[in-house]
Structure formats: C-alpha cells, structure tokens
C-alpha positions in Angstrom: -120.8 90.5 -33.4 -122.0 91.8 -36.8 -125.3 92.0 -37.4 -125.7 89.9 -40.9 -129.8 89.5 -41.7 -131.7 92.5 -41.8 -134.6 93.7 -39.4 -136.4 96.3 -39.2 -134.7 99.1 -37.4 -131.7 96.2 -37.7 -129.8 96.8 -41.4 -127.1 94.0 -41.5 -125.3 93.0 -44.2 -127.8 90.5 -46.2 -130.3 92.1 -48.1 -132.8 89.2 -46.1 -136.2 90.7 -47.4 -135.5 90.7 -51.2 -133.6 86.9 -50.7 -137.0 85.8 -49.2 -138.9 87.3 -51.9 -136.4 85.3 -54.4 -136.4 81.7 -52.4 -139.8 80.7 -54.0 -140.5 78.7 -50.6 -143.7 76.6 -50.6 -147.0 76.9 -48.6 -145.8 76.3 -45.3 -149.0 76.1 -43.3 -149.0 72.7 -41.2 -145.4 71.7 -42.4 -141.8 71.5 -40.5 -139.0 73.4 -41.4 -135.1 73.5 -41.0 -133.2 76.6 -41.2 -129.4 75.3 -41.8 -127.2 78.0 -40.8 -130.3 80.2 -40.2 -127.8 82.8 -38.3 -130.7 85.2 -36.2 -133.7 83.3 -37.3 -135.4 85.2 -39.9 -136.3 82.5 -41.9 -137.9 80.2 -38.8 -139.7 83.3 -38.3 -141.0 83.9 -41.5 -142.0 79.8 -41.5 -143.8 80.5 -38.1 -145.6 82.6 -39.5 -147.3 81.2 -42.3 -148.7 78.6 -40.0 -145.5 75.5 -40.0 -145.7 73.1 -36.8 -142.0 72.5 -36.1 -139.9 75.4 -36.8 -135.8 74.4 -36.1 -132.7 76.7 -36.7 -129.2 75.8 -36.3 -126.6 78.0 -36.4 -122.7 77.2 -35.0 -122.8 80.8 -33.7 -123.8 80.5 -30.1 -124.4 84.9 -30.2 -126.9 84.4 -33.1 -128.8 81.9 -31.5 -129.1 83.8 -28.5 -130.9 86.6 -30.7 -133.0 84.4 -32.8 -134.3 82.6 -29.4 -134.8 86.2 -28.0 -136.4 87.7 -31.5 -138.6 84.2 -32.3 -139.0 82.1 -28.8 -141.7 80.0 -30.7 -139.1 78.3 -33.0 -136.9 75.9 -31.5 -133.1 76.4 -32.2 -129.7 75.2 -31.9 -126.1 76.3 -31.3 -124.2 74.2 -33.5 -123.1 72.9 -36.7 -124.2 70.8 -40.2 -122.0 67.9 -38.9 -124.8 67.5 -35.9 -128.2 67.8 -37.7 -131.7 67.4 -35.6 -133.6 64.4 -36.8 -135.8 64.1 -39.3 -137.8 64.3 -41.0 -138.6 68.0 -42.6 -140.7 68.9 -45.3 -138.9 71.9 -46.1 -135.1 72.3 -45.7 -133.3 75.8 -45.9 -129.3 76.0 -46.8 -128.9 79.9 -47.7 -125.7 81.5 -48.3 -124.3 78.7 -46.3 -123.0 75.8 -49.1 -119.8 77.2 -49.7 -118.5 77.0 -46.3 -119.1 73.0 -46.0 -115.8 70.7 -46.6 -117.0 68.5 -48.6 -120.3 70.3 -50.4 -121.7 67.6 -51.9 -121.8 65.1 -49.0 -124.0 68.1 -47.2 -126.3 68.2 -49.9 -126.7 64.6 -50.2 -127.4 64.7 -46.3 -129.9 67.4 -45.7 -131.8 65.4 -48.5 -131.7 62.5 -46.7 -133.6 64.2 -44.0 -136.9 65.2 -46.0 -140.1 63.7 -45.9 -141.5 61.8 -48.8 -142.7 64.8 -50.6 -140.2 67.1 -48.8 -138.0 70.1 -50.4 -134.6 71.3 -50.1 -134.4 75.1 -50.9 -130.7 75.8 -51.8 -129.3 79.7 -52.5 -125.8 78.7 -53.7 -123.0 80.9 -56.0 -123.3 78.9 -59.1 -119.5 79.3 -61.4 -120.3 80.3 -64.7 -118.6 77.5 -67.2 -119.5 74.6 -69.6 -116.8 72.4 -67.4 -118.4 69.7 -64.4 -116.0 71.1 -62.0 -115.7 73.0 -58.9 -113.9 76.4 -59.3 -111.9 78.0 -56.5 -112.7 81.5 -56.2 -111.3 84.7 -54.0 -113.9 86.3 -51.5 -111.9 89.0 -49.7 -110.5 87.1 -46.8 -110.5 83.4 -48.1 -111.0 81.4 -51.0 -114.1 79.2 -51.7 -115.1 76.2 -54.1 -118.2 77.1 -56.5 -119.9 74.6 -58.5 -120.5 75.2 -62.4 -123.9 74.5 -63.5 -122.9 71.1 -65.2 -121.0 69.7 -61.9 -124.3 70.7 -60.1 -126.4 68.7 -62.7 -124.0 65.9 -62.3 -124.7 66.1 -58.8 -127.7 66.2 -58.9 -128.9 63.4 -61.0 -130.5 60.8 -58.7 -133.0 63.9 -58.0 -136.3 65.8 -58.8 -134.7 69.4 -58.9 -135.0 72.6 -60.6 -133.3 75.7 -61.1 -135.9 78.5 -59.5 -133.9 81.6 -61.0 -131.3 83.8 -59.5 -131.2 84.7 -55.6 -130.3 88.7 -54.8 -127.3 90.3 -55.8 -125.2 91.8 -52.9 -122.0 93.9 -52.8 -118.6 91.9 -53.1 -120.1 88.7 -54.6 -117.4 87.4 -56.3 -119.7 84.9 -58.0 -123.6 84.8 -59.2 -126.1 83.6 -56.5 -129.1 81.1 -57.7 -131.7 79.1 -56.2 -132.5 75.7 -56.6 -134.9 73.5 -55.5 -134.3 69.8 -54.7 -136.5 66.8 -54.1 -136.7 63.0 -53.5 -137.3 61.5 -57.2 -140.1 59.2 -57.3 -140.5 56.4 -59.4 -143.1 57.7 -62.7 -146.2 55.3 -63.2 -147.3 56.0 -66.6 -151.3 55.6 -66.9 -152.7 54.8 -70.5 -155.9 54.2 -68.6 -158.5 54.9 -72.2 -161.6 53.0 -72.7 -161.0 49.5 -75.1 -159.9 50.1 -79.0 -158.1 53.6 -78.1 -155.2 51.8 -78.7 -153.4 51.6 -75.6 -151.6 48.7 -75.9 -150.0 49.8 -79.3 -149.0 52.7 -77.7 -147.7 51.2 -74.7 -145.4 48.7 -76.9 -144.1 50.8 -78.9 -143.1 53.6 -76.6 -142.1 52.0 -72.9 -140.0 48.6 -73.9 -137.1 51.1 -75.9 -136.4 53.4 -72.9 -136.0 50.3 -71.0 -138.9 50.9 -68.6 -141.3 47.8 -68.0 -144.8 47.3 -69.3 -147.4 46.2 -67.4 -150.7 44.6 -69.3 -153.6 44.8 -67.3 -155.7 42.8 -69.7 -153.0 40.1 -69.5 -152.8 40.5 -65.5 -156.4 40.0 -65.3 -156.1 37.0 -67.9 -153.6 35.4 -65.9 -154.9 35.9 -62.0 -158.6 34.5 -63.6 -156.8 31.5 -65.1 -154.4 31.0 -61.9 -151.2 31.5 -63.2 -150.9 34.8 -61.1 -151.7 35.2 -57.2 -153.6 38.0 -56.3 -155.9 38.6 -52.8 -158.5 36.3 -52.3 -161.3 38.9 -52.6 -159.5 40.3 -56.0 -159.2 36.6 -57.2 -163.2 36.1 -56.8 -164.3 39.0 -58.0 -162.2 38.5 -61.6 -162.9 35.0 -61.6 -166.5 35.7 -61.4 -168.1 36.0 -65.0 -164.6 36.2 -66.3 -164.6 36.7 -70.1 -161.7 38.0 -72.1 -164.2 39.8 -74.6 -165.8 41.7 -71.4 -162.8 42.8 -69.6 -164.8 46.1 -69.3 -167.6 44.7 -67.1 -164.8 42.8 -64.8 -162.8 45.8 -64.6 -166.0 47.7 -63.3 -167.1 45.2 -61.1 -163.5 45.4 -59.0 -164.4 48.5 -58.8 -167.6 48.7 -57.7 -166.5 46.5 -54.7 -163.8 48.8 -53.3 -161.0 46.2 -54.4 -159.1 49.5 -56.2 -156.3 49.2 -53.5 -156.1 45.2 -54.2 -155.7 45.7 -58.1 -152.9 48.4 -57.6 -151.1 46.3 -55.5 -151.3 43.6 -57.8 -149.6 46.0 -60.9 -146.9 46.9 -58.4 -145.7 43.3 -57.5 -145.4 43.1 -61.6 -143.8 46.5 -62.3 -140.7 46.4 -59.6 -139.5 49.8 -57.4 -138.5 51.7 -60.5 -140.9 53.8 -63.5 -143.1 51.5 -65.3 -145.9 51.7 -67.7 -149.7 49.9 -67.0 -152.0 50.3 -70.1 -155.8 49.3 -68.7 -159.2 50.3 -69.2 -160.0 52.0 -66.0 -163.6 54.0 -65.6 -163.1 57.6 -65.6 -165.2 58.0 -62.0 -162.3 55.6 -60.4 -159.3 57.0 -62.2 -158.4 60.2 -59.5 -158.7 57.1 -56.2 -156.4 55.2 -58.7 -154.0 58.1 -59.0 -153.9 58.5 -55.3 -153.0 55.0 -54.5 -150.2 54.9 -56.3 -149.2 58.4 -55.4 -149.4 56.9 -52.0 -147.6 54.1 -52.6 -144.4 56.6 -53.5 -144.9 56.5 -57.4 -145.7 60.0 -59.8 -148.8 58.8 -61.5 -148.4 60.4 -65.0 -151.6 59.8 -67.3 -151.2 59.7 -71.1 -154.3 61.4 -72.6 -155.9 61.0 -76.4 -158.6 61.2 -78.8 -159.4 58.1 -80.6 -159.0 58.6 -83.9 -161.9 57.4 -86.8 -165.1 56.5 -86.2 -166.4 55.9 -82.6 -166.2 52.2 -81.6 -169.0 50.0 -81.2 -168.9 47.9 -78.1 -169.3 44.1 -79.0 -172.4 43.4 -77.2 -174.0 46.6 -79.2 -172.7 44.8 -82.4 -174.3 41.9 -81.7 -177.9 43.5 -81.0 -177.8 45.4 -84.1 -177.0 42.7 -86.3 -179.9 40.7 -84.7 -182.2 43.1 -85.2 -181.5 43.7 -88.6 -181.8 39.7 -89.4 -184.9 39.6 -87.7 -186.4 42.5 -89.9 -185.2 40.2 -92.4 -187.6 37.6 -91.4 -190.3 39.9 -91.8 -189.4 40.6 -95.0 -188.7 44.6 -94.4 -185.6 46.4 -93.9 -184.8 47.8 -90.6 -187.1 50.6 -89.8 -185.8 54.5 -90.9 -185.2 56.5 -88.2 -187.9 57.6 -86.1 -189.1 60.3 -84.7 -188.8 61.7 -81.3 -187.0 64.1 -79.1 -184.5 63.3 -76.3 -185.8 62.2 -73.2 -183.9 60.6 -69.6 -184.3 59.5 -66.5 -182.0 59.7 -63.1 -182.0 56.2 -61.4 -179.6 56.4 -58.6 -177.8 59.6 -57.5 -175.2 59.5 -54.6 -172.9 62.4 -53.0 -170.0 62.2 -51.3 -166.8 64.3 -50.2 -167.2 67.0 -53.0 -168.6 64.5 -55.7 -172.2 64.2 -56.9 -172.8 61.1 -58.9 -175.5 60.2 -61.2 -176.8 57.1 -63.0 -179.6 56.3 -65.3 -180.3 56.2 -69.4 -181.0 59.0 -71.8 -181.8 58.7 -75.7 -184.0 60.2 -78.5 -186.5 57.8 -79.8 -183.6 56.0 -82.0 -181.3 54.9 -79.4 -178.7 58.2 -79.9 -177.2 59.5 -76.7 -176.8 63.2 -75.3 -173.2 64.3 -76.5 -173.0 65.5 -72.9 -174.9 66.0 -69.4 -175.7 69.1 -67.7 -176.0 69.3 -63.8 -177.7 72.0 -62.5 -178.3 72.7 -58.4 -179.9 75.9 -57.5 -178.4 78.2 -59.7 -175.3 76.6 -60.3 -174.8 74.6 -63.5 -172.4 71.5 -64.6 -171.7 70.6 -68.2 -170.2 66.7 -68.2 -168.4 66.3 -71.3 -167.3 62.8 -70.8 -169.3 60.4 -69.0 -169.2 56.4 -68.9 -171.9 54.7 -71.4 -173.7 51.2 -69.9 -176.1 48.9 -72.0 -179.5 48.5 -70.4 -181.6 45.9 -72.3 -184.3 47.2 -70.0 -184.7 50.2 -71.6 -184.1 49.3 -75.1 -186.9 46.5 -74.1 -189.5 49.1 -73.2 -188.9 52.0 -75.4 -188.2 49.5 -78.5 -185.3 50.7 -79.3 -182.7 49.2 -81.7 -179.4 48.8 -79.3 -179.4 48.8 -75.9 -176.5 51.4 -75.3 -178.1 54.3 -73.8 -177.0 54.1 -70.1 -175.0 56.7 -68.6 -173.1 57.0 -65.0 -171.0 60.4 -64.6 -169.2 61.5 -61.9 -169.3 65.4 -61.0 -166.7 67.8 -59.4 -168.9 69.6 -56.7 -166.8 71.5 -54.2 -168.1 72.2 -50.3 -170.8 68.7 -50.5 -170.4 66.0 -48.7 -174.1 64.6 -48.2 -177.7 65.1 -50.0 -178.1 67.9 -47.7 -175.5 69.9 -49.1 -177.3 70.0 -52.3 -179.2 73.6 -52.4 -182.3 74.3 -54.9 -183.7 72.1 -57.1 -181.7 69.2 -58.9 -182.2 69.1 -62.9 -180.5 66.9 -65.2 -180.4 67.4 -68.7 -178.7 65.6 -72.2 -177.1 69.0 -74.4 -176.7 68.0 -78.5 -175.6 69.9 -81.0 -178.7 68.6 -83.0 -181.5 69.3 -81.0 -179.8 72.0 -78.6 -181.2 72.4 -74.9 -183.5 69.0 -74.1 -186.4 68.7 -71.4 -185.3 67.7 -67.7 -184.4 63.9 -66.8 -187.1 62.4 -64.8 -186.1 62.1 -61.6 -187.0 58.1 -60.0 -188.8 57.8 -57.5 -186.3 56.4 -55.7 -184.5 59.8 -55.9 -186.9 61.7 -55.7 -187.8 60.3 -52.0 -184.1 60.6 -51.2 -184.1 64.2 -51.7 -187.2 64.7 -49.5 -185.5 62.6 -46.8 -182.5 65.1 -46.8 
C-alpha cells in the first residue's frame, strides 16, 4: 500500500505539513472533529493535539485505518465510506483532497454540512476549474478523469451558506488543476441592532434602509406602545413592568426599568415572535451596560447580531424632562425680576453611590458636575495602578442633587459599566479605588467621594 500523508521518517506522496499550514483550521481545544477520508490520520492527530474531545476519521481503506489506529489510538476511526457517515454533530468537518472522488459532489457537501453544530465549520481543500462558466469541468488526472467545479458553480452552490474562500491549498506534482480552501458554515439569520440613545435617529434610519431589501422592521417603541396598551401579548412579568408608569414621552425610563429586573430575555423574545425566522431589523433605545447580554441572547437564539453604530449629528439633545426644568427655572427668575443667574463658579466635583462587580465587570453609579450643572466628558477608573478612561457612559437626572447643590437641571447622574478582566467579586479589586470626571476644560479633577455605603463595602471585602 502507498504511503500517501507524510511523517516523519514516512515521505508519502502529499506534502501533509505545508497543506496543514494552508487549511486555516480553527482553535480546536474542547471541540469535535471529523476527518472525511482522513487516509492514516494525520489530521485527527493534529486535532488531538490541540486539545478536541471527540476526534473521528473515516477512511474506506481498511490498511490506512489500521495505521492511523496504530499511529493515533486516542482518536476513534472508521473503515468505510462518505455514504456511511458517524453521527453528528461536529464542530469542525475536514474533506481534503477527497471532493473529487464523490459521485454526486454536491450532495456530499450539502451532507457533511448537515452534520455541524450550530456554529460548526466545514474545511474543504478542493481543485477549483479556472472559468467565468457555473459548470463542472471534466479533467484528465493520469489514470482517470475527474469533475472540478469553476469558481461560479461553487458560488452557486454555495448560496444558502456563510462561506469564504481561505486562499489556495499546496501545490503538488501532477495536479492537473489548482487546489483552494474554503471554509463553509451554517448561515444564520442577521439581527440588525440600531440600539442609540432617543433623537439619534434610528427610526429614520431603520425606514429608510431595511423595508427596500425586503427584510422586516421591528419598532421597539411601537412594541412597547402596543404590549402597554394590550394589543400585543407579551409574559406576564414583561407586561407589568411596561405597563407600570408607562408613558410614551419616557420610553427611556421603561426601557431601563425591564432592564433593571432581568426581564432582557422576556423583551428579546418578544422582538422575535414580531420579526419571523429570517434577518430583520429592531431600532430601540437600549442602555449601553445591557447591550453585550442583549447581543448574546439573540446570538443564542441562532441570529448574527449586527449593531449599526453613529455619531449624532448637531447639537447634543436635551432630554425632555431637562427641558422642562430649565425653562422653569428661567420663568421663575422671571418672577424675581432677574435673569437667570451667569454661570458660576466652581470646579468639578462627584460622588460614587453604588459600585457592584461581577464576572469581569465593575459597575459604578452616582452624580458628578461643576458648580453649573456641566458633566465630566468622561470617567476615569483607576484600581491599584491600573487605570480606565470611560468614554461613553449613561447620564440619569437626580433632582436630589440638583436640590442640594442648587443647580439649574437635574442631569448630572452617571451609571457606567467597565471592562475589568480576571474580577469576579469586590475582593478581586487590588489597591485603592479612585474615580475621577476628565474635561478638556479643566483637565485632571479631584477624586469622587466615595459613599459610605461603598466605602463599608470595600472594608467588608
């Protein structure tokens, strides 16, 4: 018998190193594997290596299975053909140097894709015909003659999949045709996210962009109109907790308070009865600390979350209830027969009410202004001697504070959500805790003040 895949000490006939090198197979570790047509097993090995769990070759050459069960007797394998494959399912399927030799090529393909898992991926080293024709091309190698796909039959072929061409495989002696390697998945359905904060325009966007490809458009604010006013069913603890307070000029403060009660999963569920099996779009105001548990909801519900991303353009809005503050305290100056005050004096100061950590997140909230009600432009977090700059956190009114500093708005609350890798509880924190606001106009700012209430947390851990 011939030896085909090299070894060391082995040469066969493939040059097997430099076709690994060129398969561009992913991280293995934890994962299952098939080798179809995996002839002595190099492949299985290599897999076993990098850490898979289930490692299965089948080959219909009952002498190369023999070796590969002799060279790698951790893998499992299998003396026989494509027309008996083990069950499913795999997250990484191999077919190298082997397409050609199938009947009906297409069929296998369609086949050994059936058999991944959700987010599985069928590596494919194929001879790839060189024409601007969808057709198959018979070709001469030597002792028979073969079918070969162009590049536009494979496209046509491949249509109803997530696939890309990886690049060409290794060239070897008396290939009649050029060798390539694609890599083929299970095409989920796209969820596109236009999850900004209100007056970015999302809405606009969504209307004008989604309804002409023919992909449906889901309205948040409208789902949330229609479940509070009982035109739309949702689960009883969603229902309450939109129907409580429900106002359609505070979606904001309904949105957060789903939220806040761990009713994320409820609310994603609900989009998904509207939107169907296939892509859709959902434009809603989600809060930036909720937007990656979003994400992996619907990943997990089979979807590709895609989020659509912008800058609002013009000045920065206003939210209504600040609107409505500032207009009363200008018509009460009014009454006093002054102009609202100039701007006062005052550096920035800020305090840290609540702060909470939890798998690799550290989460603050509390208020921070200068003595005329203007925010930080951003938050720095520093532990020990590591430091955090939080570009984008989410802004809250707290009439408290405007009620005690006698400012004129009540805008100056902030809750931000920090990327901390390796924490998992306030004990994981190391060195000393220090929030600051950072502005361009008045540069580096004092420390928050940490609360009591913090502060006696961080003793206790």
């Amino acid at each position: 018998m011939a030896q085909y895949q090299s070894f060391p000490g082995a040469p066969g006939d493939s040059l097997t190193l430099e076709k690994l090198k060129l398969l561009s197979l992913p991280d293995l570790a934890g994962r299952s594997f098939l080798d179809v047509g995996c002839n002595e097993g190099f492949f299985c090995g290599f897999a076993r290596s990098q850490g898979a769990d289930r490692v299965v070759g089948i080959d219909h050459s009952a002498g190369y299975i023999a070796r590969a069960r002799e060279r790698f007797p951790e893998c499992e394998f299998h003396a026989r053909g494509w027309d008996a494959l083990p069950e499913g399912p795999f997250d990484v399927i191999l077919l190298a140097s082997a397409l050609h030799y199938a009947e009906d090529q297409e069929a296998l393909l369609h086949e050994l894709a059936g058999l991944l898992s959700r987010d599985g991926v069928l590596v494919v080293e194929l001879g790839i015909f060189s024409s601007r024709k969808s057709e198959w091309v018979k070709v001469k190698r030597g002792s028979d003659d073969r079918l070969f796909p162009t590049m536009p039959k494979l496209k046509e072929i491949l249509v109803d999949y997530a696939w890309k061409w990886m690049g060409p495989s290794v060239s070897q002696s008396g290939d009649p045709v050029g060798r390539h390697v694609v890599h083929i998945s299970r095409r989920r359905p796209a969820a596109y996210l236009l999850m900004q904060p209100p007056a970015f325009g999302k809405s606009s966007i969504a209307r004008s962009l989604f309804p002409k490809a023919g992909i449906p458009h889901v309205s948040g604010d409208l789902l949330i109109g229609q479940v509070a006013g009982s035109k739309v069913r949702a689960s009883e603890a969603l229902t309450r907790a939109i129907k409580e307070s429900h106002s359609p000029f505070q979606l904001d403060q309904t949105i957060q308070r789903v939220f806040d009660r761990g009713l994320a999963g409820d609310l994603v569920a609900l989009w998904l009865e509207q939107a169907g099996d296939g892509d859709f779009a959902l434009d809603m105001y989600v809060p930036a600390e909720h937007q990656a548990k979003l994400r992996e909801l619907i990943h997990d519900a089979g979807y590709l979350p895609v989020v659509l991303d912008w800058e609002r353009p013009g000045p920065r809005f206003v939210p209504k209830q600040v609107i409505v503050e500032r207009a009363e305290t200008f018509y009460l100056s009014l009454d006093e027969g002054v102009v609202a005050s100039a701007p006062r004096s005052g550096g920035m100061v800020g305090f840290v009410d609540e702060l909470a950590v939890s798998e690799g997140k550290v989460r603050i909230r509390g208020w921070a202004s200068d003595a005329n009600g203007v925010m930080p432009d951003a938050l720095s977090l520093t532990l020990g001697r590591r430091r955090y700059d939080v570009k984008a956190f989410e802004k809250e009114l707290r009439p408290d504070v405007q009620r005690h500093r006698d400012l004129p708005h009540a805008l100056v609350g902030y809750r931000a959500c920090i990327d901390v890798p390796g924490v998992g509880c306030l004990a994981d924190l190391e060195g000393d805790i220090v929030v600051k606001g950072l502005s361009e106009s008045s540069g580096d700012n004092p420390a928050f003040t940490l609360s009591s209430t913090v502060s006696e947390q961080l003793k206790g851990a």
